[in-house]
N, C-alpha and C positions, 0 to 999 in steps of 0.2 A: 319053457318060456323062451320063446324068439323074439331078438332086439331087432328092431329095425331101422335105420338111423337113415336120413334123408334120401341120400343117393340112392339106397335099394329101393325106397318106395318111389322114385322116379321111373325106375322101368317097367310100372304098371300102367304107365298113364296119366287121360289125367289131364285139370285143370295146367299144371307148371308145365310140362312138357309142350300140349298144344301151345303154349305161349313161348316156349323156346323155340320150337320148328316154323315159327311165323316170326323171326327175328333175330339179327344180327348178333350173335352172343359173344362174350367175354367168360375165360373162367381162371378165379387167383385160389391157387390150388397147392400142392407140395405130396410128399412122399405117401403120406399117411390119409391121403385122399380116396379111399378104395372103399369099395362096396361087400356085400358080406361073400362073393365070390373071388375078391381079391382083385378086382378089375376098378384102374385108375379113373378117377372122375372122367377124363379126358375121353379114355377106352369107351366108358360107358354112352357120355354123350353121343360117339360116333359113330356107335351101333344104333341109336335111337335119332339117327336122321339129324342130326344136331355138332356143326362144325365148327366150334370159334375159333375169332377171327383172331383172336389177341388172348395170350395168356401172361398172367400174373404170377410171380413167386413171393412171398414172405420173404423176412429174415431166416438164412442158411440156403437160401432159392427153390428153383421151382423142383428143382431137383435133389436138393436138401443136400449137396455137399460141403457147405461153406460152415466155417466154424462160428461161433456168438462173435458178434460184433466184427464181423468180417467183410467190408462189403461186397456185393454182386454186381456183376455186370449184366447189360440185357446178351440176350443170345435169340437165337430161334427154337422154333420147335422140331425133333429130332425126325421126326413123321411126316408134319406138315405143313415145314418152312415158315409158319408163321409166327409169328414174331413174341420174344418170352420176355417181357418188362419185368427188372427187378425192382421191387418197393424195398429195396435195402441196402441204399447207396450209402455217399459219404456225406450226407447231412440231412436235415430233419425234412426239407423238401422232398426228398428222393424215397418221403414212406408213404405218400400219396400215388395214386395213379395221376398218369398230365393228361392234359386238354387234347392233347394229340390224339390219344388213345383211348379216351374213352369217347371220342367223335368217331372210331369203327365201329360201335355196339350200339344197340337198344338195350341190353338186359345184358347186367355183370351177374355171374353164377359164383358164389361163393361157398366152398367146403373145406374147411380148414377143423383138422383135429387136433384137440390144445389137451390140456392135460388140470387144468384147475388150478392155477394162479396169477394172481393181477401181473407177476413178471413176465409172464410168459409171454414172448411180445403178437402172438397170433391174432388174439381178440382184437389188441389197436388198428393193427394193418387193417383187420376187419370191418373196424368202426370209420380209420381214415377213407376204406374204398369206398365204404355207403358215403360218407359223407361227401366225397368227391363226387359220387356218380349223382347223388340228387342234386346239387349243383349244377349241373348237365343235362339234369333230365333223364337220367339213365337208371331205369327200374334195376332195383338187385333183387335177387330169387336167392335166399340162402338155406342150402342144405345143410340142416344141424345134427349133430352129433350130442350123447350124453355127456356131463363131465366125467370121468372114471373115477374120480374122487367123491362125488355122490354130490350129498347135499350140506355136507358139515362144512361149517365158515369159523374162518380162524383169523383172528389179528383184527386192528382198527382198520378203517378208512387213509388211505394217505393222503396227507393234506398238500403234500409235496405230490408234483403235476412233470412228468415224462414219460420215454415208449413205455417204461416199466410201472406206467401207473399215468396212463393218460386223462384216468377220470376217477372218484373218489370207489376207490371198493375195498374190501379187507382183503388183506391178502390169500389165504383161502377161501374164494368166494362162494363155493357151491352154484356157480351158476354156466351155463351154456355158451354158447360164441353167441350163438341166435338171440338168446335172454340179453345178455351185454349190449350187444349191438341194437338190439329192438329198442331197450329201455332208455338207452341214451339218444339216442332217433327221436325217441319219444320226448324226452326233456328239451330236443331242439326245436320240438315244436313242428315235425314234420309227419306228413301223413301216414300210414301205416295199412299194411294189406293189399292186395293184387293190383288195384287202382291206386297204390300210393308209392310213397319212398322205396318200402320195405316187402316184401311177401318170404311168408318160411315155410319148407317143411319139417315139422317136429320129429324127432325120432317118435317111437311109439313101440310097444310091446305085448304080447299075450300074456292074458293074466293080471292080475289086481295088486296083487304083492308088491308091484315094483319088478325093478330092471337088474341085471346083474352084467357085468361084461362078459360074454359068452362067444368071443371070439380073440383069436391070438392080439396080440398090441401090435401093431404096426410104429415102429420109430418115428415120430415126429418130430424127430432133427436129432445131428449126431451124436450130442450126450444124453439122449431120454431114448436107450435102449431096449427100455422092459416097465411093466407097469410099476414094478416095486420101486424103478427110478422116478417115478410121476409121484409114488407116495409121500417121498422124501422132498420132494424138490422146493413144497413150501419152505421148508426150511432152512434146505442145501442148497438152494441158491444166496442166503446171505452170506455163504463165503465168497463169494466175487469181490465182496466190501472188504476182503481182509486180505493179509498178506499167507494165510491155510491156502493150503491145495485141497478143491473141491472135489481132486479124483477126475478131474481130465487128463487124456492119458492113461488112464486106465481103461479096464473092462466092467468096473464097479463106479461111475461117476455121479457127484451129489452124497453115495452111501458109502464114501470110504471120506476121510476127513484127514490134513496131515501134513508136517515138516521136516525138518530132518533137524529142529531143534526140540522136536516136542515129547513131551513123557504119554507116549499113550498107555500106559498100562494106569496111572496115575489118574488121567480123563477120565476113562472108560471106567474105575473104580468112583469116581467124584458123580459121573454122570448115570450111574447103576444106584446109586445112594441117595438123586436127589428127589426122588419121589414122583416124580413125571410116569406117565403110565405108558404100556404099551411096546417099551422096545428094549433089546440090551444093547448095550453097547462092548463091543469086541476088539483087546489092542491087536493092530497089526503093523504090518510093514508093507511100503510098493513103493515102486518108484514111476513114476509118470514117464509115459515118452515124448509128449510135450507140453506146452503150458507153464505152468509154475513149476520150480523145481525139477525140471525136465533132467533125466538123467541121475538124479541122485535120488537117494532111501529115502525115503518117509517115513519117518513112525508116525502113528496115529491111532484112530478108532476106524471101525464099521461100525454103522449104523442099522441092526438087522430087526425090524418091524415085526413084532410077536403079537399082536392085537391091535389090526386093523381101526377095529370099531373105538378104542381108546387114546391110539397112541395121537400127539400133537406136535407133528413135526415144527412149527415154528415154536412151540415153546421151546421146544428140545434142542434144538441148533440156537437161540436168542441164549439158552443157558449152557451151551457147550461152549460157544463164542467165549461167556462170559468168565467160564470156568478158564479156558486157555489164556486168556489175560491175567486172569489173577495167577496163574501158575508161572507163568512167563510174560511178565512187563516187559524185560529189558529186551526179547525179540518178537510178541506180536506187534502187530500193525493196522490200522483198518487204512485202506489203502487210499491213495489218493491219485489225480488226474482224472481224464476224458472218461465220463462213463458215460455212454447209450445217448452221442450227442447233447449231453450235459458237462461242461468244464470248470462249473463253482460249487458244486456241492458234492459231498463225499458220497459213491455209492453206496453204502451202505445208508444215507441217509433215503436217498433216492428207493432203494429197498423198501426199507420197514417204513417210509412215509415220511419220515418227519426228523427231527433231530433228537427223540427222546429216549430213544434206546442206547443209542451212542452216547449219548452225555451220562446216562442213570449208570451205566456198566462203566464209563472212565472218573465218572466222579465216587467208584466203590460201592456202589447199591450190591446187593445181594444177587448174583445170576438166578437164581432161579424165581426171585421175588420179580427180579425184571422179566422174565418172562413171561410168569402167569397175568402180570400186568399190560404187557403189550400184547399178549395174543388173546386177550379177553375180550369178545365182542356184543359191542350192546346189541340186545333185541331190536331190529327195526323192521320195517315193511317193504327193504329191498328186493326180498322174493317175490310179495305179494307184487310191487310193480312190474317187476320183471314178465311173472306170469301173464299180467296185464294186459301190457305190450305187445307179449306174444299171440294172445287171444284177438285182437287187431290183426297182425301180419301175417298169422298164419292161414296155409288154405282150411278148410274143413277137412273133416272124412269124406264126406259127399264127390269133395274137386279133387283129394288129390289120389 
């Protein structure tokens, strides 16, 4: 079975191409932008006759050095002097593309590989540049990629509105940058397909069974080193909200967990017992070389995923969470200050959506009750839209 994800089916031809090489192009792109040859969106464009004028970096930039919540500055292109706008400055403006810049382009080219979660901040950048360029006038062509997480959805809807949750989705959504981006295009009420806002190329695959990742991970920013950190990360991203080290600084980040106040032999026993499927948890020790706790031991846990198809990383982290508070009131913390251009609400609330997880864990609820709670998602027709959407935007087989 061969996956084939946007950008390799562009260098057959083709409906999106003739339409790139008859116009001004743009493309917001990042490390993990590569085709199944290994060759950067950028690379690929420039062998198929097609030079933009202007390129686009994400959050950690285009070159994906910068750490979360780090901003970027513009620079140029290393190759082609042209000019590299970061959409990850120092305020909620600066996650848009400007007027400037997108008056160089007809068609912004968009290929961004995320990993499957509403925090993840790829998808918004993705959704503010469509929405920016149809405001302009400016067609986007986006080359999509599978989630690596499949199709299993975890967690409510956040009712709380930032980069980490720009529009209502659960937190493991099982859905695409292309599905995201289509669908909410589509709620704005804007056209969709070669003639409108939006056009896609879908990944696609041989064979009927479905898709498997059958190609190395490419890092799509400094702490999502490996896919088993993409596994985790629904969950191992709610230590940002806490005073834990998520394991930045490490070589294990998201899947090592840890303070230098904390019992991990005790955790790891609390959270092996509590009935959650799918993963053990393992005490260890690290010490980070920056971030939290920079320099000093950590005891903690690993979080190591034995059953992919089971395990619930936001359950499992909502109840690890909940477990390290009750063992230690008098030194955890869910942190406070500026999170993700947000300055009055706690990240953690910002995370999980809303204030109910925070409040059910400080007012004594049971961690694991709190979790099967919060990570439990009603059946809706999310997908079915999405698919929708995409059936609108996308070329056919025929075009592309």
């Amino acid at each position: 079975m061969t996956l084939e994800v946007g950008l390799d089916q562009l260098s057959r031809g083709g409906a999106p191409l003739t339409r790139l090489r008859g116009s001004r192009v743009g493309l917001l792109a990042h490390p993990a932008s590569v085709d199944r040859e290994f060759r950067h969106a950028s690379e690929v464009l420039a062998s198929l006759g097609v030079q933009p004028r202007v390129f686009f970096g994400p959050e950690h930039g285009y070159g994906g050095e910068a750490q979360y919540m780090e901003s970027v500055a513009d620079g140029q292109h290393p190759l082609t002097g042209a000019p590299v706008i970061s959409l990850y400055g120092d305020t909620f403006a600066s996650l848009s593309p400007r007027e400037e810049h997108l008056a160089l382009m007809d068609v912004l080219v968009i290929d961004l590989a995320d990993v499957g979660a509403r925090y993840y901040t790829f998808v918004w950048t993705a959704l503010l540049a469509a929405r920016a360029a149809a405001r302009k006038g400016v067609h986007v062509l986006l080359l999509d990629r599978p989630n690596p997480l499949g199709r299993a959805v975890e967690g409510k809807e956040n009712q709380l509105r930032s980069f980490v949750g720009l529009e209502p989705l659960p937190v493991r959504h099982g859905l695409t940058v292309g599905e995201i981006v289509a669908t909410f295009l589509a709620r704005d009420g804007l056209p969709l397909g070669p003639g409108g806002a939006l056009s896609l190329v879908a990944p696609r695959w041989a064979g009927e069974e479905g898709w498997h990742w059958d190609r190395p991970f490419i890092p799509t920013s400094p702490n999502m080193p490996t896919l088993d950190t993409a596994l985790v990360y629904p969950g191992g991203c709610l230590l940002e909200g806490t005073n834990l080290s998520e394991g930045r600084g490490t070589t294990r980040p998201f899947e090592l967990v840890g303070a230098p106040w904390l019992d991990g032999k005790r955790l790891a026993e609390r959270l092996n017992r509590s009935g959650l499927p799918g993963f053990v948890a393992r005490a260890v020790t690290f010490c980070p070389t920056f971030h939290k706790f920079a320099g000093q031991i950590c005891r903690g846990i690993q979080i190591h995923p034995t059953d992919r198809s089971r395990f619930l990383p936001y359950a499992t982290y909502l109840a690890l969470i909940g477990f390290v508070r009750e063992m230690h009131l008098e030194s955890f913390a869910f942190q406070e200050g500026p999170y993700e251009f947000v300055n009055d609400i706690p990240a953690f609330d910002l995370l999980t959506g809303s204030r109910e997880a925070r409040e059910a864990l400080t007012s004594g609820e049971p961690p694991v009750e709190v979790a099967h709670w919060m990570s439990h998602t009603e059946p809706g027709s999310l997908l079915e839209e999405a698919r929708s959407a995409v059936n609108k935007a996308r070329y056919t087989n025929d075009a592309d």
